[in-house]
C-alpha positions in Angstrom: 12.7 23.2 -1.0 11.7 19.9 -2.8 7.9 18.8 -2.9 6.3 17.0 -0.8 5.0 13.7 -0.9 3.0 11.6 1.2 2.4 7.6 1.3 0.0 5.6 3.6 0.6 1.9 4.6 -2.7 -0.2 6.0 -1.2 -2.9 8.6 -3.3 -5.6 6.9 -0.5 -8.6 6.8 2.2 -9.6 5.2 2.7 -7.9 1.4 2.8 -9.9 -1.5 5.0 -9.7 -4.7 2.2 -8.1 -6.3 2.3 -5.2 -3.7 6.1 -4.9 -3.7 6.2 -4.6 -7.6 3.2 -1.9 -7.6 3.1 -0.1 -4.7 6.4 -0.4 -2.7 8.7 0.2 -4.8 7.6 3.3 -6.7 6.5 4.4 -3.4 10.2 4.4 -2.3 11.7 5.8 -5.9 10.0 9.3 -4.3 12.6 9.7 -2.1 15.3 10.8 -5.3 13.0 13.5 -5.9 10.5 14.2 -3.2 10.9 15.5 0.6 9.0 11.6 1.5 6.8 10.8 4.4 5.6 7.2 4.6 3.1 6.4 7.7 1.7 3.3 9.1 -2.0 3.9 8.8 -3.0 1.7 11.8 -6.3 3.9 12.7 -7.6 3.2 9.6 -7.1 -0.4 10.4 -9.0 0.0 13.1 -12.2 0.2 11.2 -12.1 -3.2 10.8 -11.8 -4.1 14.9 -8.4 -5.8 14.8 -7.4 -8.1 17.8 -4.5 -5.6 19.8 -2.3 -8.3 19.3 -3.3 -8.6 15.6 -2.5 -4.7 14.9 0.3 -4.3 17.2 2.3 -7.5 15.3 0.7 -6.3 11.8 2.6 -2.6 12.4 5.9 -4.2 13.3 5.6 -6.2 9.9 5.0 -3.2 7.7 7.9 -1.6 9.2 9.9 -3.7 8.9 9.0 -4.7 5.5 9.4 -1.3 4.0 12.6 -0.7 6.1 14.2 -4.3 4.7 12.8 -3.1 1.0 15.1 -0.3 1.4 13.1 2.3 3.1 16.1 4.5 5.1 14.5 6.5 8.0 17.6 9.4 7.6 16.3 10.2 4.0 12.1 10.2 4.7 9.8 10.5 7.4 8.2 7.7 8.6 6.2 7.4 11.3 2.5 6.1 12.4 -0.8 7.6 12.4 -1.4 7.0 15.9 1.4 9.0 17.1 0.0 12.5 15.5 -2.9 13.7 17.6 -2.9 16.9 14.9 -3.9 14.2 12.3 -7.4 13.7 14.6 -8.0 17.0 15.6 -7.9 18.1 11.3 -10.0 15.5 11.1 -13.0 16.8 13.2 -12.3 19.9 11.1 -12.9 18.6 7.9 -15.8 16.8 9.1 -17.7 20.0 9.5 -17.2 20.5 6.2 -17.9 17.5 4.6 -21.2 16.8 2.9 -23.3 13.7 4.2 -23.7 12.8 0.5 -20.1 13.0 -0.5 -19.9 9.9 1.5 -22.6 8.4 0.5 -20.8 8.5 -3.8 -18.0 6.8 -1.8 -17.0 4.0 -3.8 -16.0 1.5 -0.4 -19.4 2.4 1.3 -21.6 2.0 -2.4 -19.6 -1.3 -2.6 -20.8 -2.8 1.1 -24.1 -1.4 0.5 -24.6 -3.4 -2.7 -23.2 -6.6 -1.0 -25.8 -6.2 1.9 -28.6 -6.0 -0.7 -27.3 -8.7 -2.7 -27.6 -11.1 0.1 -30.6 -10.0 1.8 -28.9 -8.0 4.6 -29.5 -4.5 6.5 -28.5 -2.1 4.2 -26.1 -1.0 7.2 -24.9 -4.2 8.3 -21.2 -4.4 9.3 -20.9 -0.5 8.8 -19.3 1.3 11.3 -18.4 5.2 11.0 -15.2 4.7 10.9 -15.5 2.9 7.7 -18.1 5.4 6.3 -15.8 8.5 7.3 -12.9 6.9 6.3 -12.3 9.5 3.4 -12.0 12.3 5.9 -9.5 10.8 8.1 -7.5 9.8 4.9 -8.1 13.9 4.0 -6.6 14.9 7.4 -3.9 12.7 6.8 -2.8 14.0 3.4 -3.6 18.0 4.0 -2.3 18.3 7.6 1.4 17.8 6.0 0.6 19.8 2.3 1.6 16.8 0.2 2.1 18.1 -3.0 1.5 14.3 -4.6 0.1 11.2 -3.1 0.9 7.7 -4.5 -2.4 6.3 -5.1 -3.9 3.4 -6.9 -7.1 3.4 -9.5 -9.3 2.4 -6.5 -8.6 5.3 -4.0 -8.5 8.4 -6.9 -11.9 9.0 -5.6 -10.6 9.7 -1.7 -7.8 12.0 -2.9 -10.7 13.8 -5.1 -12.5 13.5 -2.5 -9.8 15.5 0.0 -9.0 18.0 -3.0 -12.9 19.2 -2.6 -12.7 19.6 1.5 -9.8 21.6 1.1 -10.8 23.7 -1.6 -14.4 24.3 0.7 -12.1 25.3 4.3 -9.8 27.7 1.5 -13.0 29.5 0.2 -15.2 29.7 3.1 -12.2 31.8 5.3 -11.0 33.0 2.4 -7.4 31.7 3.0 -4.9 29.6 0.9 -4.8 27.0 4.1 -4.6 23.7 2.4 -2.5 23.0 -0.5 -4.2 20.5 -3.1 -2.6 17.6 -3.6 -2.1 16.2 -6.8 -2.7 12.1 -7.6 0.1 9.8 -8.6 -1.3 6.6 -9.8 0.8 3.8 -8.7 0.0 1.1 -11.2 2.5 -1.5 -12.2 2.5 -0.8 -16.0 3.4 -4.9 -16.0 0.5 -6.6 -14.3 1.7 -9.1 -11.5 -0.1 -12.6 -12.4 -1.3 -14.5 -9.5 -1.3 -18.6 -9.1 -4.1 -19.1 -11.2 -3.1 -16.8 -14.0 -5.5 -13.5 -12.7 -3.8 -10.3 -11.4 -2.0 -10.8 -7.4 -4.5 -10.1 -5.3 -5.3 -11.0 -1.7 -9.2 -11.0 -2.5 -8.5 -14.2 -5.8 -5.9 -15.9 -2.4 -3.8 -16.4 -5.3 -0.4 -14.5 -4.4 3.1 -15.2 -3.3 3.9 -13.9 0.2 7.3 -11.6 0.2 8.6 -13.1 3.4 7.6 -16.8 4.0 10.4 -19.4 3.9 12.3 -20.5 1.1 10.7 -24.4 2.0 7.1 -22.3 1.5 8.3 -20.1 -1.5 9.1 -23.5 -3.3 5.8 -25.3 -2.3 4.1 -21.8 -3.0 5.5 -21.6 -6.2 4.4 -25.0 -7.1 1.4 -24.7 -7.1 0.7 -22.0 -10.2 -2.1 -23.3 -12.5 -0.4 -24.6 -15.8 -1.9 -26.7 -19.1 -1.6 -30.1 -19.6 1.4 -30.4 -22.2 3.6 -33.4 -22.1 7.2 -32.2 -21.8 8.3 -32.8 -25.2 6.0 -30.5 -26.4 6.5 -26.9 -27.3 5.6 -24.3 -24.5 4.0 -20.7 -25.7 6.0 -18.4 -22.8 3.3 -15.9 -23.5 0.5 -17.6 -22.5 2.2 -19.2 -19.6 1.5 -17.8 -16.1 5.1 -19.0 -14.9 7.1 -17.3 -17.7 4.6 -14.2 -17.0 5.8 -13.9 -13.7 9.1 -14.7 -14.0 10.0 -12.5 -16.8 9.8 -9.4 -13.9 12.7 -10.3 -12.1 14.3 -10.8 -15.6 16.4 -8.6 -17.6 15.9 -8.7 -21.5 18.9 -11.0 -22.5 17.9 -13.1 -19.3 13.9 -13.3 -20.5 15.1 -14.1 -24.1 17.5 -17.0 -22.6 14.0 -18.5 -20.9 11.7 -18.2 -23.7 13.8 -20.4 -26.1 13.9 -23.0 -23.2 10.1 -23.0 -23.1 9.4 -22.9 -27.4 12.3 -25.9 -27.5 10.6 -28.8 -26.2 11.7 -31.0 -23.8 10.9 -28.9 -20.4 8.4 -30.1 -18.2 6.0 -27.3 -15.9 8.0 -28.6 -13.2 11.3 -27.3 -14.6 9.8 -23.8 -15.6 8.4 -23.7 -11.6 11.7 -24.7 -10.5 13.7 -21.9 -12.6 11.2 -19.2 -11.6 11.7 -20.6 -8.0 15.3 -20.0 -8.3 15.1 -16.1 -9.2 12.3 -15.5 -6.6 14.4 -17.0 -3.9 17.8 -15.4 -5.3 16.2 -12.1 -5.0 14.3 -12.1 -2.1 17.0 -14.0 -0.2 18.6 -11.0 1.4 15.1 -8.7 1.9 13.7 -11.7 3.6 17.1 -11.9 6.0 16.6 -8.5 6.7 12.6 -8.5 7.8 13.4 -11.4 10.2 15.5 -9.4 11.4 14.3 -6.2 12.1 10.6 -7.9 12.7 12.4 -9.6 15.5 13.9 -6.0 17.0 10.9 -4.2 18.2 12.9 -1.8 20.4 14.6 -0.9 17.1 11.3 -0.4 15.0 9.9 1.6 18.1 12.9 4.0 18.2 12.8 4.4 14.2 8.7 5.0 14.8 9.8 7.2 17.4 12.0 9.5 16.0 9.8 9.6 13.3 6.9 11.3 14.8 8.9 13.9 16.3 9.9 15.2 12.8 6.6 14.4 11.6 4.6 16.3 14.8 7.6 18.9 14.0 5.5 19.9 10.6 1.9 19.2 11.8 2.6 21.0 15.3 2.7 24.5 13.8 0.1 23.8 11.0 -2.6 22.9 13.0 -1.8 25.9 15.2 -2.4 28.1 12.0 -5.5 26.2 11.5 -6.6 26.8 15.0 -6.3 30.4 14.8 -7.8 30.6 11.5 -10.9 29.0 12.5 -11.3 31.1 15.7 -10.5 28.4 18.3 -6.6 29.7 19.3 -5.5 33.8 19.8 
């Protein structure tokens, strides 16, 4: 039996190249050597009060974005949050075991508290307890199937910490082996994706390229990076240039090579290095984009995919939760 790993997807829009590059796909490469489940974490989204409308279109897009990225349903399990009850019930568990100041070190909840301060606020303002016990649900999420690794960037290490210590308390408290802990696999692009104006892709700087808008919006989109003010005779440095940066990922060595002695010639306008990073974006994203309009438009599809994915996933958490129960004196 392979290990187990275990991915969580926030419906929070549209991904951008940024998240494709450094999350998606090393998310997906898991599969060649991982028994994979991928979920739609769309109770987590709820902690910031969604429209219905607003999460129910927002989980059809990150299914079918992961399933037109090459995702394939046969080979992983993937299925949302909402459709495991077990994942709810561990939950309530694990809060009985989780110390009021644990959450209080967690780095989302310091973060909001210093923004309330910083501008005068209620140090609780905008706080729900979903937010503050988010850790915990992510905990239940991760220990209810015994992932063995969990892709995870810099910025949640501290939850999966976080779900290691839980565990580790419910293990030595009824003396049991219950909960395997899982192990962190930190998901970060070893290239960093530059945004529009030249700082990392990143929905908080509104600086990135959407993976699905048109190709009319990719162009316009891609137009509108932040370059110098060199005439087009002159020289270009491709290293200090945020359209060479970017475009050199969808590059292969020879190919980035070809491109940097266009740029260091002379003679090539911004608007001709926009237009030849246009070109690979749209060549690539051409079919993926084809595909996500075409599965967003299928919800009876993405439901049955959904579907069948919570059976096999309500398959492992069904009898582990019944061990839990009976472990913790609640079941016979």
């Amino acid at each position: 039996m392979n290990l187990r790993s275990l991915t969580g997807i926030k419906p929070t829009g549209m991904p951008h190249i940024g998240n494709w590059l450094g999350a998606i796909k090393p998310a997906l490469e898991l599969t060649k050597t991982y028994d994979a489940l991928y979920f739609i974490a769309d109770y987590h989204a709820l902690t910031i009060t969604p429209a219905p409308e607003a999460m129910k279109n927002d989980t059809y897009s990150v299914a079918a974005t992961w399933l037109a990225l090459g995702l394939d349903p046969e080979k992983a399990v993937f299925y949302k949050q909402s459709d495991i009850p077990q994942v709810f019930e561990l939950c309530w568990l694990l809060n009985c075991f989780t110390p009021k100041g644990f959450l209080n070190r967690a780095h989302g909840y310091k973060d909001k508290l210093a923004k309330n301060k910083e501008l005068k606020k209620d140090p609780d303002e905008g706080i729900n307890m979903g937010f503050y016990s988010y850790p915990v649900l992510m905990a239940a999420d991760i220990l209810l199937f015994s992932a063995d690794v969990v892709p995870v960037g810099h910025d949640q290490k501290q939850h999966l910490e976080f779900a290691r210590d839980f565990a580790t308390r419910v293990n030595n408290f009824y003396q049991v082996d219950l909960f395997k802990l899982p192990e962190p696999r930190i998901t970060e692009n070893s290239q960093t994706v530059v945004g529009l104006d030249g700082r990392k892709m990143s929905k908080s700087y509104d600086n990135t390229i959407p993976l699905f808008c048109t190709e009319k919006q990719l162009k316009k989109i891609t137009n509108r990076i932040i370059t110098n003010s060199q005439d087009v005779e002159e020289a270009k440095d491709p290293d200090k240039s945020s359209v060479f940066l970017l475009h050199k990922i969808f590059l292969d060595d020879a190919q980035a090579e070809d491109v940097k002695k266009i740029y260091t010639a002379g003679g090539m306008g911004w608007g001709k290095a926009k237009s030849m990073l246009f070109e690979t974006l749209n060549e690539q994203l051409k079919n993926p984009r084809e595909e996500y309009n075409r599965l967003v438009a299928d919800t009876v599809y993405l439901d049955e995919v959904l579907k069948k994915g919570a059976e096999k996933a309500r398959a492992i958490a069904g009898p582990f939760l019944e061990k839990a129960r009976k472990i913790i004196g609640v079941a016979s």
